[in-house]
N, C-alpha and C positions, 0 to 999 in steps of 0.2 A: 499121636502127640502125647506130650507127659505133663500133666501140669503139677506144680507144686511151689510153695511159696517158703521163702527164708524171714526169719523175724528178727529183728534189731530191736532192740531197748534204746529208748533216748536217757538224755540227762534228769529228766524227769521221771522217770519210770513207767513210761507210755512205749507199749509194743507196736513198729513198723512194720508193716510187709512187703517185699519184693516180690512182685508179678513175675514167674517165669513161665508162664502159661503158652507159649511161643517156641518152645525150645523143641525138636520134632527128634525124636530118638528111632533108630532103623536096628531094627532085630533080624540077624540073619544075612544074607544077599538075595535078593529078587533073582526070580527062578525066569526066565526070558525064552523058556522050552515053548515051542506051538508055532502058531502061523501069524504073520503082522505083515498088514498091507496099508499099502500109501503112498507119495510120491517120488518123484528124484526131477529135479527142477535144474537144468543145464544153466548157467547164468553168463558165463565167460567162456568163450574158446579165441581167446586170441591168442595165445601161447600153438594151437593147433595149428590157428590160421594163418599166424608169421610161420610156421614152418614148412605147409604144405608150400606157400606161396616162393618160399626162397629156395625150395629144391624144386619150381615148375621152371621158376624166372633162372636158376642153372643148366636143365637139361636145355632149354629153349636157344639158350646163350652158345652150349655147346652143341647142337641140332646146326645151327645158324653158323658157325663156323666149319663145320665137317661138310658142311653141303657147298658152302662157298657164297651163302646167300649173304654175310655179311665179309664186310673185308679187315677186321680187327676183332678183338675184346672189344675194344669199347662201345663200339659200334652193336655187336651184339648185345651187350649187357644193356645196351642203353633201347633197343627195340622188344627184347622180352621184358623191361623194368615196362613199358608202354603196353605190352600186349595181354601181359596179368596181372590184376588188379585182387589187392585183399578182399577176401569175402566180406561180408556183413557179418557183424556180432551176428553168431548165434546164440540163439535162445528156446528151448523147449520144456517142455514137462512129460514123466512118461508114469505111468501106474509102474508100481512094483512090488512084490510079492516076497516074503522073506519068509523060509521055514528055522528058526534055531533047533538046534537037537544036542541035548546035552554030552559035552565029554568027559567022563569021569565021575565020582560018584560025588553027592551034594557034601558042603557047600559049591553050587558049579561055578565054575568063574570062568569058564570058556566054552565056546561050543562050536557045531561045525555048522553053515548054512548053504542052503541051496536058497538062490535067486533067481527068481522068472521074472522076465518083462518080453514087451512085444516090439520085435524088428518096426523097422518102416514100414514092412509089407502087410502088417499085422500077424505078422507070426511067433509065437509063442518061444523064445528063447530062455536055455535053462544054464545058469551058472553056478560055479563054488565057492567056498571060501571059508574063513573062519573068523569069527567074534568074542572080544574078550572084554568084561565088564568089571571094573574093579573101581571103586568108590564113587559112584554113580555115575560114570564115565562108559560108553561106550566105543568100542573099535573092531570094526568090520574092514576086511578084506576079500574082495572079490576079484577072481583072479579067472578072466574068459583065455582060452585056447589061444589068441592073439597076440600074447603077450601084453596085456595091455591091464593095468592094475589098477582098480577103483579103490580107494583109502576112505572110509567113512569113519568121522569123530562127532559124537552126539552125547546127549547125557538121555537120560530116562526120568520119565515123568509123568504126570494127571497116574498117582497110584499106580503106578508102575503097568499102565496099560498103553503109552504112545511113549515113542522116544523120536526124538529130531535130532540134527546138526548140520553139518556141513561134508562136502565132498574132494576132493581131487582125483585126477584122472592124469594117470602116467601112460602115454601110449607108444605101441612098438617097442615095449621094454627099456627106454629111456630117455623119450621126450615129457619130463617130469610137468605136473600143473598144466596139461595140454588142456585139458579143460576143469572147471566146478563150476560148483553151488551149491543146495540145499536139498536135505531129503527131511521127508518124516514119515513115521507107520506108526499106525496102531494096530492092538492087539485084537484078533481077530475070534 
């Protein structure tokens, strides 16, 4: 922080000061090379859930007609709308581990990362991606084999040792907002 004060003269010739003691000056860009671990908190997946649900309540509807078990569309459509039901909100939180590693020489403003978190089974899962920081603003993308694309936007904070924001989750390379929520890490 920078403190320093501006003086006015009044009509009397009495000196005022302006408190600028507040005003927070950034020298440089924060260097975000090392290890930061923390969370990633699932919030929403109805965007996933309306979709699995309308391509189970289709094959079921076309199953139902090829077999003869129903005798129309409608009739179909109207016994797999009854036989699958939308999942429940999901909601979880999962630990996650971020390495950044600088690209190019300082000032860095971009970098590559690897992402570990743990399957369902508890198994240790390693992903890629890149992150790019520019006016306190972070953006991370993580891109698994699956096609399926994590988008993280946060900003950096507490002296540039935790950064948080928020998520979305494009899955199957283009069912967009299948799922978010919230991450944060700190610096490790």
């Amino acid at each position: 922080h920078l403190w320093f004060y501006i003086g006015i003269e009044d009509a009397n010739d009495k000196l005022h000061y302006n408190d600028f003691y507040r005003v927070k000056v950034i020298y440089g860009t924060p260097d975000l090379t090392g290890t930061w671990q923390g969370t990633l908190a699932v919030e929403d997946t109805t965007n996933a859930s309306e979709f699995v649900t309308t391509i189970l309540r289709e094959g079921i509807t076309q199953m139902l007609l090829a077999t003869g078990l129903a005798q129309n569309e409608q009739e179909a459509r109207k016994a797999a709308t009854a036989s699958v039901n939308p999942a429940p909100q999901q909601r979880y939180e999962n630990s996650i581990t971020m390495v950044f590693e600088p690209v190019g020489k300082p000032p860095v403003k971009r970098y590559t990362v690897r992402a570990y978190t743990l399957d369902d089974e508890g198994v240790r899962q390693e992903y890629t991606g890149d992150a790019v920081y520019e006016l306190g603003a972070v953006q991370l993308t993580i891109r698994p084999q699956d096609g399926t694309t994590f988008s993280f936007k946060g900003d950096l904070g507490a002296k540039n040792q935790q950064m948080s924001g928020t998520f979305s989750v494009t899955l199957w390379g283009g069912l967009t907002n299948a799922m978010s929520g919230k991450w944060e890490l700190g610096k490790k």
